[in-house]
C-alpha positions in Angstrom: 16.4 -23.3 -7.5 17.7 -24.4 -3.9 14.5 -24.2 -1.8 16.1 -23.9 1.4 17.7 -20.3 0.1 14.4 -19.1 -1.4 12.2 -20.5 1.6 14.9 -17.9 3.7 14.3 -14.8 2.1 10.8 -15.4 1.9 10.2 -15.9 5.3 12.7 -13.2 6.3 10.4 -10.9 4.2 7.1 -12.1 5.8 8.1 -11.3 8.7 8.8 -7.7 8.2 5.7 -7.4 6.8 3.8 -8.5 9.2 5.3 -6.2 11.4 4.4 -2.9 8.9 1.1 -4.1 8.7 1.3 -3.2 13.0 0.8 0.5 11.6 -2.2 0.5 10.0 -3.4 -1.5 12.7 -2.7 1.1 15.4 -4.2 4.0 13.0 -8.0 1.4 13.6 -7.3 1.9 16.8 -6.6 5.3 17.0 -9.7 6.1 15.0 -11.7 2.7 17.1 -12.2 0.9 13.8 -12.0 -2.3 15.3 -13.4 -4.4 12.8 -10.8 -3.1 10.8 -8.5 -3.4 13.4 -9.1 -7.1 14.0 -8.5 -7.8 10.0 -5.7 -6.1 10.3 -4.4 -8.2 13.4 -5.2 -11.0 11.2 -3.1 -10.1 8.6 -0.3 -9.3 10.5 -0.7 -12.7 12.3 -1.0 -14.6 9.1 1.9 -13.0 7.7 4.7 -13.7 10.7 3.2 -17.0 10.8 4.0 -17.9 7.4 7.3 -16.1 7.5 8.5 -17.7 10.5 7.8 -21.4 9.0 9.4 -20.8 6.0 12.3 -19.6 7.8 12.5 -22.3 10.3 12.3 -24.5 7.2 15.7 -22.8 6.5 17.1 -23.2 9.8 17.0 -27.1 9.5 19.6 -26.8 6.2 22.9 -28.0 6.5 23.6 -24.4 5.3 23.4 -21.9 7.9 24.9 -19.0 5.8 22.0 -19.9 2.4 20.7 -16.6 2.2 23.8 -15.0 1.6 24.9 -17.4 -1.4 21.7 -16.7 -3.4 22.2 -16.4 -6.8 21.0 -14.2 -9.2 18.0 -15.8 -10.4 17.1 -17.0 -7.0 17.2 -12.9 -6.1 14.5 -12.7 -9.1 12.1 -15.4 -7.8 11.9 -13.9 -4.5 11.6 -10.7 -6.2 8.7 -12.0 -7.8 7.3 -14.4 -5.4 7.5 -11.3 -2.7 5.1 -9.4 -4.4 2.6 -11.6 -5.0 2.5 -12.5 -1.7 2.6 -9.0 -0.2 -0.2 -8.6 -2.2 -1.8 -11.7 -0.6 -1.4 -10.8 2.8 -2.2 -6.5 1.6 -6.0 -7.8 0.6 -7.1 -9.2 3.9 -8.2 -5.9 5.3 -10.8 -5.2 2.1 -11.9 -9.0 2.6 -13.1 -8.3 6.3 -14.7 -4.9 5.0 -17.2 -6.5 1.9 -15.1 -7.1 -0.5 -15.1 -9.9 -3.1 -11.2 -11.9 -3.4 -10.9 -10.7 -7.1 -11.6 -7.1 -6.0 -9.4 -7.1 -2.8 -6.4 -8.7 -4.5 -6.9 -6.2 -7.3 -6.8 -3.4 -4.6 -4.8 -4.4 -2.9 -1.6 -5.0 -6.2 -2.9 -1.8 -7.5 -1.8 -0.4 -3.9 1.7 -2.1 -3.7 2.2 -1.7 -7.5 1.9 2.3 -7.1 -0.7 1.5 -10.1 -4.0 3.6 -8.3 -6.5 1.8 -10.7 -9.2 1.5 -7.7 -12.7 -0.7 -7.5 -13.7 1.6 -4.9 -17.4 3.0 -5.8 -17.7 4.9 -2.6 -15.0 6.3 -0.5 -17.5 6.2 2.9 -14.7 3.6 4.3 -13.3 3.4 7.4 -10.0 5.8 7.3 -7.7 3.2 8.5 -8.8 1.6 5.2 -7.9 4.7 3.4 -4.8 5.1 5.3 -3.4 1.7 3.7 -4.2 2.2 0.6 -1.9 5.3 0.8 0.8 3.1 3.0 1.0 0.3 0.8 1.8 2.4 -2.1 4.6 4.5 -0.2 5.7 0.8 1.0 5.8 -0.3 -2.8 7.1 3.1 -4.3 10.3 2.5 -2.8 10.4 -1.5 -3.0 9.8 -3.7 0.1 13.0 -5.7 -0.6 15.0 -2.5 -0.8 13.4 -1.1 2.7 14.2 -4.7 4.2 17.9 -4.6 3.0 17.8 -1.6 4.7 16.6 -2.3 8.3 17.7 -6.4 8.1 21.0 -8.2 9.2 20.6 -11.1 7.8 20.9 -8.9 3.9 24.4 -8.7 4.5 25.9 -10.6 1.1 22.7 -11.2 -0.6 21.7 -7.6 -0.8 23.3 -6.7 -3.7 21.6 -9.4 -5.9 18.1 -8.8 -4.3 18.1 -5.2 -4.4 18.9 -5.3 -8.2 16.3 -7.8 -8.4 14.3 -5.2 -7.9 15.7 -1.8 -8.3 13.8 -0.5 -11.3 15.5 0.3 -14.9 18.4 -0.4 -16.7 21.2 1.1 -14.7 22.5 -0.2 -11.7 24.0 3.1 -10.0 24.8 3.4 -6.7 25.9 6.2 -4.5 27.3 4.8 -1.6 29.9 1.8 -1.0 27.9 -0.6 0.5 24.5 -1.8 -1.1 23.2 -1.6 2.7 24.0 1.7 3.0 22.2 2.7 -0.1 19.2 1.0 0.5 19.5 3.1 3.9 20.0 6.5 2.2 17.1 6.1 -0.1 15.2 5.3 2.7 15.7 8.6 4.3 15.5 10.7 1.3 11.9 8.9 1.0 11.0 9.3 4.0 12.5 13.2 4.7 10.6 14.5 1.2 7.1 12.4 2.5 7.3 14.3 5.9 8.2 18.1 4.1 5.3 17.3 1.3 2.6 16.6 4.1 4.2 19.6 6.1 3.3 21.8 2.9 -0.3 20.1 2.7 -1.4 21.0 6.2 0.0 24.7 5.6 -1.4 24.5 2.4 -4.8 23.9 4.1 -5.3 20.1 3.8 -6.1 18.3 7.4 -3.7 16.3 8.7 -5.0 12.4 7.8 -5.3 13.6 4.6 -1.8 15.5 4.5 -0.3 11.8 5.3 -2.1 9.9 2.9 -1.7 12.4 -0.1 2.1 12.9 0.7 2.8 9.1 0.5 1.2 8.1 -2.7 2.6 11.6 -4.3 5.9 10.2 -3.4 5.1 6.7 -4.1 4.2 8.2 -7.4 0.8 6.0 -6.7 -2.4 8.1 -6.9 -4.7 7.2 -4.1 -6.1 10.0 -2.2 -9.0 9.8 0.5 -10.5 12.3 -1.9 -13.1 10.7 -4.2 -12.4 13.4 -6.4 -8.6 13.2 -6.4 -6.5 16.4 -6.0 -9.1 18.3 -7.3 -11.5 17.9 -4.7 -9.5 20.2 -2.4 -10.4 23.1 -4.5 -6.9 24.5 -4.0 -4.8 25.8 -6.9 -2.3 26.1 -4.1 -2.5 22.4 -2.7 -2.2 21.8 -7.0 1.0 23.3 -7.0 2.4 21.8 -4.5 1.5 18.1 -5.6 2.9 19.1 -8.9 6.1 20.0 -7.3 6.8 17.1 -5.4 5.3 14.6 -8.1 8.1 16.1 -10.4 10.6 15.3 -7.8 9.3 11.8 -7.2 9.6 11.2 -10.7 13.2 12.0 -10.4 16.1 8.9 -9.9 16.2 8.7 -5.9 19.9 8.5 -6.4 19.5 12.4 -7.8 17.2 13.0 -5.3 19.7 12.2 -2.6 22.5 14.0 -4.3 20.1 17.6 -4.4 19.0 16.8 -0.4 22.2 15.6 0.8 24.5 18.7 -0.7 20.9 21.2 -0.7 21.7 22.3 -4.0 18.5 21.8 -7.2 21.2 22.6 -9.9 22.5 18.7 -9.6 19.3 17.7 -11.1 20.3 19.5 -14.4 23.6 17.6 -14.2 21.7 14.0 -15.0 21.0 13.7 -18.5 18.5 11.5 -17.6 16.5 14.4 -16.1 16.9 16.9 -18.5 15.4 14.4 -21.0 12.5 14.1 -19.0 11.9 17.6 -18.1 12.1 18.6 -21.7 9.8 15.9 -22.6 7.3 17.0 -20.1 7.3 20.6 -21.3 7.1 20.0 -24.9 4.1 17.4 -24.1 2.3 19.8 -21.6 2.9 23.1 -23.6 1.1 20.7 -27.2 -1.7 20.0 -24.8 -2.0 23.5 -23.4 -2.0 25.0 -27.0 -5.3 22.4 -27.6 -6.9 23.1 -24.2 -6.6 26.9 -24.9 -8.0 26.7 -28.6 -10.5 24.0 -28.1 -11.7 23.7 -24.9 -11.4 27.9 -24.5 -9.7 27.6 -21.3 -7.5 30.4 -20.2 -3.9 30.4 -20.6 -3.1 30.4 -17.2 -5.5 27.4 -16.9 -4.5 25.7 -19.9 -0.5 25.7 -18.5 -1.8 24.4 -15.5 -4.3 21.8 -16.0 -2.3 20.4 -18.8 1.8 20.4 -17.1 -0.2 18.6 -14.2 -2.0 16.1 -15.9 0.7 15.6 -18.3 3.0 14.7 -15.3 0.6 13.4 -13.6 0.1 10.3 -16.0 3.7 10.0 -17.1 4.9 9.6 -14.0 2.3 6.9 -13.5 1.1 9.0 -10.0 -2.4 8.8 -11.9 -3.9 11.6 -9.4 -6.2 14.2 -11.7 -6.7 17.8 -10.4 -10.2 18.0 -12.7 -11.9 15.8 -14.8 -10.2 15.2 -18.0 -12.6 13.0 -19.5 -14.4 16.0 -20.4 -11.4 17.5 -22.4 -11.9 17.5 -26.4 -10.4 14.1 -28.6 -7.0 15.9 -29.3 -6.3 16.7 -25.5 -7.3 13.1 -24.8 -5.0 12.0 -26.9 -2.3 13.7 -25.9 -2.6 12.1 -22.3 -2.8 9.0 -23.8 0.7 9.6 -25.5 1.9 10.9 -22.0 0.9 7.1 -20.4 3.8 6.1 -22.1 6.5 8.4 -21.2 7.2 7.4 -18.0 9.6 8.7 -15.3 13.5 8.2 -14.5 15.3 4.9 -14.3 15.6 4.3 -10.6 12.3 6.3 -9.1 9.1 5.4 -7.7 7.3 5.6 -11.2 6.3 2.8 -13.2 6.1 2.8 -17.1 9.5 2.1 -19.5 11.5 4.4 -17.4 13.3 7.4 -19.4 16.5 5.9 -19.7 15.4 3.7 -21.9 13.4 6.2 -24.3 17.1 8.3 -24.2 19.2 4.7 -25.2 16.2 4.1 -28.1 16.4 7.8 -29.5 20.4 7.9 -29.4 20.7 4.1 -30.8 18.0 5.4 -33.8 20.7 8.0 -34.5 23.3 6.1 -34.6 21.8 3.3 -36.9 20.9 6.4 -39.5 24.1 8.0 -39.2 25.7 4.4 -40.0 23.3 4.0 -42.8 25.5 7.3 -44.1 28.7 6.2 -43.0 28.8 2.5 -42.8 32.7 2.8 -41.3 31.9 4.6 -38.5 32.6 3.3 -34.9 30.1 5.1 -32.8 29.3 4.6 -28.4 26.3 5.5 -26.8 26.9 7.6 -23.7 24.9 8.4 -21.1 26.5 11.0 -18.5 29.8 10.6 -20.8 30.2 7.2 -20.1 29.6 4.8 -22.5 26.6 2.3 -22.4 27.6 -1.1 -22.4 26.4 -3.1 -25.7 24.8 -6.1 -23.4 22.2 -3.0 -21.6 21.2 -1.5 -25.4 20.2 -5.1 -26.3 18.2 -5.4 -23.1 16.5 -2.1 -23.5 15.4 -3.4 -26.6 14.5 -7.2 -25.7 12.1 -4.9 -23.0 10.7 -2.7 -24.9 9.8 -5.2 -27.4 8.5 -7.5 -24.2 6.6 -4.6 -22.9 4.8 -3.3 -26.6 3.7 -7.1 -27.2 2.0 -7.6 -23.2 0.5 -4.3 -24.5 -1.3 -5.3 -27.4 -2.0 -9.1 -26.5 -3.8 -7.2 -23.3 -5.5 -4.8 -25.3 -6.8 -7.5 -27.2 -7.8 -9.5 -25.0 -9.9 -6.5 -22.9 -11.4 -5.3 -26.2 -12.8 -9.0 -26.4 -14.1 -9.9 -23.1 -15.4 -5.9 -22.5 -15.8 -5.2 -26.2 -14.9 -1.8 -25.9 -11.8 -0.6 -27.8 -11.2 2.6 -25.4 -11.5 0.5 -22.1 -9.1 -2.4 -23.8 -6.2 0.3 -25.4 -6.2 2.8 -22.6 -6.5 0.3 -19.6 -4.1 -1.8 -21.1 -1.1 0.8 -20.8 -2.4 1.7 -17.2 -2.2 -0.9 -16.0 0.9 -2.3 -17.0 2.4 1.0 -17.1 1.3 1.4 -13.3 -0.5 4.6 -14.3 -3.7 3.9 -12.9 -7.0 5.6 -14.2 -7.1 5.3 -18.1 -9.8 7.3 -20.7 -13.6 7.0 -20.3 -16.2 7.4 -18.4 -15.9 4.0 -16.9 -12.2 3.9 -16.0 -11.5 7.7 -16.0 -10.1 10.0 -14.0 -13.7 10.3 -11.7 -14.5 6.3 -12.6 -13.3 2.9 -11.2 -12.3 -0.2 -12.5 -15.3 -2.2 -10.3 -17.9 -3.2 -13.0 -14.9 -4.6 -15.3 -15.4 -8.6 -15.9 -13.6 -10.9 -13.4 -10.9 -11.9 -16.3 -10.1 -8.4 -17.6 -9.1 -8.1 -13.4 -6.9 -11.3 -14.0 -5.4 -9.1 -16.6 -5.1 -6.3 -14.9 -3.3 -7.8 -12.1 -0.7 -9.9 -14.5 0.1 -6.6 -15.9 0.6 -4.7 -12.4 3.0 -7.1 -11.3 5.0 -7.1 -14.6 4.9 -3.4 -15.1 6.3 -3.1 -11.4 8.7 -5.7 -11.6 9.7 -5.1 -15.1 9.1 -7.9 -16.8 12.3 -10.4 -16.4 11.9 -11.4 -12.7 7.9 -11.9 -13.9 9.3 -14.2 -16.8 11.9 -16.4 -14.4 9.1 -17.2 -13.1 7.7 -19.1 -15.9 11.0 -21.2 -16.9 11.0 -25.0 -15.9 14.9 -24.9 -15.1 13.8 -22.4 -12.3 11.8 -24.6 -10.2 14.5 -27.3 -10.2 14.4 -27.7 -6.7 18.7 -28.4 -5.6 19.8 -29.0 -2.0 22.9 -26.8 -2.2 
């Protein structure tokens, strides 16, 4: 590791930061929070401070061109290290309003994780507060690294390895020539479906602060609404709709998402593979569930579809928003949303979890190990789009899935002990780490929070946010000796 490089970026990023964290800061102004305007000064202070010493740290190299040199595990550390500290700097604001440091920093990754697991036992908060909770999850559903590649100079070389640092899944498609330009387009595509799902919101009813905060953690595919109740305390079947719509779009590659905006045409969805795996998914899932809500809870099929397609999308996308309270469904609908936890969204979107390209490479390489059990000769590709998967991405889909099953159950464990309670440990475990958010229970449910959980099952929690975000390798780099060999060049 060449300090000089990492000490760069870091800085670089800092700075940035510190200059989103301006927004928020004008919002407790606008609504003459200042307390919360003051912490929010202080944060923003704190964090172009420290960015601007590490990058003057940088300047003093004999390198002048470091950050565009970076190699590939050097992208992965600041990938990593970038988080945590956003996360840092993110908590201040719930430290000046009462907050202990375990629950701010838990708050505060939840936010920029897209997780939604909250602490919050009351939402009577200042709304600036509110308002970045909502930001820092439309900031993380994208990826900070990928907006700063975006609007930074200094990206120009190094862009490439850091936005694949952090670009979620196993692909690595991009849609224009430039990585700059990419990171660009996203951008707007983000931004342009954030703007027309708070646009539907207020039509739909919704005022406008909460129009802005509900459309960027849809889109973030995060969960946190101003509404203690979630969704469903908006008493609108049509505001429903129209979070379901958009949450199916977020949970769509952004590169897909681009392709449908740019050229205005939905049939390229149906072209990705990808997405037709995950739309049947969601339909078979949701349609079991509605079949169970119908019979057992005697709900009516029109609220059966619609209670359970929601909810069912709602968790495997890892948005985590509810539109009623589930906890009250019967065991076999519960269940069923705990299988839908682990679904997941598509390979390059906002949504957290294994991603469904990697569920598509696991079904079609189980096929093709059972068809060779039957024909041991046979040469057999897995394609994906009809083009063929290459062998080194099928044995990292595996090496993650097996990473992510065993954090799983050594978290699971470990919650069951220290909470003794095997629903809290199982279901908590996959929300977190799967970025969903609120797990089964009455404690951590839909309607719950994660505040009277012990202070080490928050350790927990956190670790698992950060990996399930970051998806596991850049986490692990991390925790290798050869990568905090400091070099000079």
């Amino acid at each position: 590791m060449r300090f000089n490089y990492i000490a760069n970026a870091i800085g670089l990023l800092l700075v940035d930061i510190g200059f989103m964290i301006f927004i928020p800061l004008l919002v407790a102004l606008l609504f003459r929070e200042w307390q919360c305007a003051v912490a929010f000064f202080i944060a923003a202070l704190l964090s172009l401070v420290v960015g601007e010493i590490l990058h003057k740290v940088e300047k003093r190299s004999k390198n002048a061109d470091a950050l565009n040199d970076i190699k590939r595990t050097e992208a992965l550390i600041v990938a990593s290290l970038a988080w945590i500290l956003f996360g840092l700097i993110a908590c201040i604001p719930f430290l000046f309003n009462g907050f202990s440091f375990i629950d701010a920093f838990f708050e505060s990754v939840s936010g920029i994780t897209t997780t939604g697991a909250t602490i919050l036992t009351s939402f009577d908060i200042p709304k600036s507060l509110l308002f970045w909770r909502s930001f820092m999850q439309w900031l993380g559903g994208m990826g900070i690294i990928v907006l700063f590649i975006a609007i930074m100079p200094q990206f120009a070389v190094a862009g490439r390895q850091m936005f694949f640092a952090e670009a979620p899944g196993p692909t690595e498609e991009k849609f224009t020539p430039r990585i700059k330009n990419t990171a660009s387009a996203l951008w707007i595509v983000y931004s342009t479906l954030t703007v027309l799902c708070a646009v539907c919101l207020y039509f739909a009813g919704m005022n406008p602060f909460d129009c802005i905060c509900n459309a960027m953690s849809t889109l973030s595919a995060g969960g946190f609404s101003p509404n203690p109740e979630s969704i469903g305390g908006y008493h609108s079947n049509l505001i429903i709709g129209i979070i379901f719509l958009f949450m199916f779009i977020a949970g769509a590659s952004f590169v897909v998402q681009s392709k449908v905006l740019t050229k205005m045409d939905p049939r390229l969805f149906w072209k990705s593979e990808e997405f037709r795996f995950y739309t049947k998914i969601i339909i078979t899932i949701s349609t079991v569930l509605a079949a169970i809500l119908y019979f057992e809870n005697n709900f009516s099929i029109l609220h059966s579809f619609g209670a359970s397609f929601f909810q069912v999308l709602s968790l495997a996308t890892s948005t985590g928003c509810s539109s009623e309270d589930y906890q009250l469904w019967s065991l076999n609908a519960k269940l069923i949303l705990f299988i839908s936890m682990f679904l997941s969204s598509c390979s390059g979107s906002a949504g957290g979890g294994v991603k469904m390209t990697r569920w598509l490479l696991i079904c079609k390489y189980m096929k093709n190990e059972v068809y060779r059990i039957l024909h041991p000769n046979a040469v057999l590709s897995i394609k994906i789009d009809k083009v063929v998967v290459p062998t080194n991405v099928i044995k990292q889909t595996i090496f993650f899935m097996l990473g992510f099953f065993l954090i799983f159950i050594v978290s699971a464990i470990l919650v069951i002990a220290i909470e003794g309670d095997i629903v809290i440990g199982v279901t908590s475990a996959i929300a977190s780490l799967g970025d969903v958010g609120p797990a089964l229970g009455h404690v951590i449910g839909p309607m719950g929070n994660y505040s009277s959980l012990s202070f080490w099952t928050k350790i927990i929690f956190i670790f698992n946010m950060l990996i399930g975000r970051l998806e596991i390798i850049p986490f692990l780099v991390l925790f290798r000796k050869e990568s905090w060999k400091i070099k000079q060049n």
